[in-house]
C-alpha positions in Angstrom: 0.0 0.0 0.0 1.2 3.1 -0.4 2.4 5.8 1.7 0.3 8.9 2.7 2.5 11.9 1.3 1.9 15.1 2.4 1.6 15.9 -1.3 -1.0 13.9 -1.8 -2.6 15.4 1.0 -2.0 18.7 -0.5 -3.1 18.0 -3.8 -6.7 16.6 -2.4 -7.0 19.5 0.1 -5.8 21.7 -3.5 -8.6 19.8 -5.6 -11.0 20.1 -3.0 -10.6 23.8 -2.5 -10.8 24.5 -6.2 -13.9 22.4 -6.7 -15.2 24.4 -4.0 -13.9 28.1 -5.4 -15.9 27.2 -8.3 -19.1 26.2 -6.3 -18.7 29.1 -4.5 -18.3 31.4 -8.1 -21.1 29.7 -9.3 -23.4 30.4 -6.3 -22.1 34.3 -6.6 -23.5 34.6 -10.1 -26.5 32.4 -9.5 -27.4 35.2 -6.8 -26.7 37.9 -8.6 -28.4 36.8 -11.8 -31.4 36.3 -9.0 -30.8 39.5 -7.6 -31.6 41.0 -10.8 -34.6 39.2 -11.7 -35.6 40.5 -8.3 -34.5 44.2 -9.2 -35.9 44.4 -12.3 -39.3 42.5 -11.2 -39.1 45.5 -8.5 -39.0 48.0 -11.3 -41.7 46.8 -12.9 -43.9 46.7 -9.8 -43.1 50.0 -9.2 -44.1 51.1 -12.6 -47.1 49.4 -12.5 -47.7 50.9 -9.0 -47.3 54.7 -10.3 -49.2 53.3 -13.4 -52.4 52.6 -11.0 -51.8 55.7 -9.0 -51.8 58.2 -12.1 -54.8 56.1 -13.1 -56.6 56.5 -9.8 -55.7 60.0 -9.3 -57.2 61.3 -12.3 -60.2 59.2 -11.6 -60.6 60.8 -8.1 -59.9 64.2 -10.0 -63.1 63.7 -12.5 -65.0 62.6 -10.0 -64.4 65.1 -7.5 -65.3 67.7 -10.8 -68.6 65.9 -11.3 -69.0 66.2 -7.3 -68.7 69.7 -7.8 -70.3 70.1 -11.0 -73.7 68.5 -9.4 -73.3 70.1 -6.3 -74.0 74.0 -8.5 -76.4 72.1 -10.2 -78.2 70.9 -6.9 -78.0 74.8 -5.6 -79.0 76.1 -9.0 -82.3 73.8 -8.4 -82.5 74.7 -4.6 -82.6 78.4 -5.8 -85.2 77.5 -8.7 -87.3 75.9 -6.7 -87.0 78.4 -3.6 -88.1 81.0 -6.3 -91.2 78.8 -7.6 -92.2 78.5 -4.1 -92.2 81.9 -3.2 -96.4 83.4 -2.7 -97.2 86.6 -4.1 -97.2 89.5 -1.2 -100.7 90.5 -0.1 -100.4 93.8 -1.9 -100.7 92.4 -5.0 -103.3 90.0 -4.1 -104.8 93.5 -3.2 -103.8 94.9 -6.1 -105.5 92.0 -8.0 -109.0 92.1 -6.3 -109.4 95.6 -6.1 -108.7 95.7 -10.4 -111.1 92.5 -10.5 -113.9 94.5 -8.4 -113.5 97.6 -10.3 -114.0 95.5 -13.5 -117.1 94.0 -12.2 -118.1 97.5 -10.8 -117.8 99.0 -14.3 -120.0 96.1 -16.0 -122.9 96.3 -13.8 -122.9 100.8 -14.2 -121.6 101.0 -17.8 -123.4 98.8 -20.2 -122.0 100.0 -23.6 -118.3 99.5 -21.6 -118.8 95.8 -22.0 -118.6 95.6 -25.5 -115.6 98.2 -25.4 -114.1 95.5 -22.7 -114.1 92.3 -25.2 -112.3 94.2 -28.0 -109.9 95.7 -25.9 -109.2 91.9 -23.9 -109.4 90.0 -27.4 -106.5 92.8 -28.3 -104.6 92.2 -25.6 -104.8 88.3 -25.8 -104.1 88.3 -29.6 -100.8 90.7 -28.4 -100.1 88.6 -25.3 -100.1 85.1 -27.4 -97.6 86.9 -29.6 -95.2 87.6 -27.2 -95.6 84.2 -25.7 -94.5 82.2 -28.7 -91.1 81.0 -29.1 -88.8 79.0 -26.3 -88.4 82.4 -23.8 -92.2 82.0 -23.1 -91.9 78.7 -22.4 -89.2 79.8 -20.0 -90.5 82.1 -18.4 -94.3 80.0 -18.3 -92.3 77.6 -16.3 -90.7 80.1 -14.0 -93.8 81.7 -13.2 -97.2 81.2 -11.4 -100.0 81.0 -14.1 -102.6 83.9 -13.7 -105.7 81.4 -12.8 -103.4 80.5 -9.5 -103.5 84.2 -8.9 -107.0 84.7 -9.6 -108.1 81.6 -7.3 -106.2 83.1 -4.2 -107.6 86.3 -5.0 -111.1 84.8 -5.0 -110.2 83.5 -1.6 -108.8 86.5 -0.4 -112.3 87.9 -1.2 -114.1 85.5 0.5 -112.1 85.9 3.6 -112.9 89.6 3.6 -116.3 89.6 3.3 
């Protein structure tokens, strides 16, 4: 058998370190070519991420606009409809009755004024359905309480003061 040399010794522990110098190179650029699978997959993440948050911002944006846009549009209503509400005062409720008596008061003591009356209202009406023709009339039909309204509370209003 042969002799253990401290060569031979030397040449194992030699081999053995080698084989292991390469393992260990190996293992170095296995991590790093892992490492940068990791970096790059954390650059794409983070793209995607800023991606989603550009997305979401300007999502929050509109919809903080069309908040805002329907919240006018809600006071623009409240206003209307605070407007449409509103009575007429009792002067021109007043106004309207004491006209509407004098009317009545003038058909029962002038006889030929009658007549004189139609011409004169079917004049007015012809003029008054001219100027109500068109989409301002409209507008302002809808913005405004019709005269039979008026006239009803005015009939009340008489009733209540006689």
């Amino acid at each position: 058998m042969d002799q253990f040399s401290i060569s031979s010794l030397l040449i194992g522990l030699g081999t053995g370190l080698i084989i292991c110098l390469i393992i260990w190179i190996q293992a170095g650029i296995k991590r790093k070519h892992i490492m940068k699978k990791y970096v790059e997959e954390n650059e794409r993440l983070k793209n995607h991420l800023n991606t989603q948050m550009d997305i979401t911002s300007r999502g929050s944006e509109a919809l903080r606009n069309d908040i805002n846009e329907k919240q006018l549009m809600i006071n623009n209503l409240k206003t209307t409809v605070s407007t449409l509400q509103e009575k007429p005062n009792r002067d021109k409720l007043r106004m309207l009755y004491i006209y509407d008596k004098a009317i009545h008061l003038m058909f029962e003591k002038h006889p030929g004024f009658a007549t004189m009356w139609v011409s004169v209202l079917k004049e007015a009406e012809t003029d008054y359905e001219e100027k109500n023709s068109g989409i301002k009339p409209l507008i302002r039909k809808v913005f405004k309480p019709s005269l039979s309204v008026i006239a009803a509370k005015a009939s009340s209003y008489e009733e209540e003061n006689e």
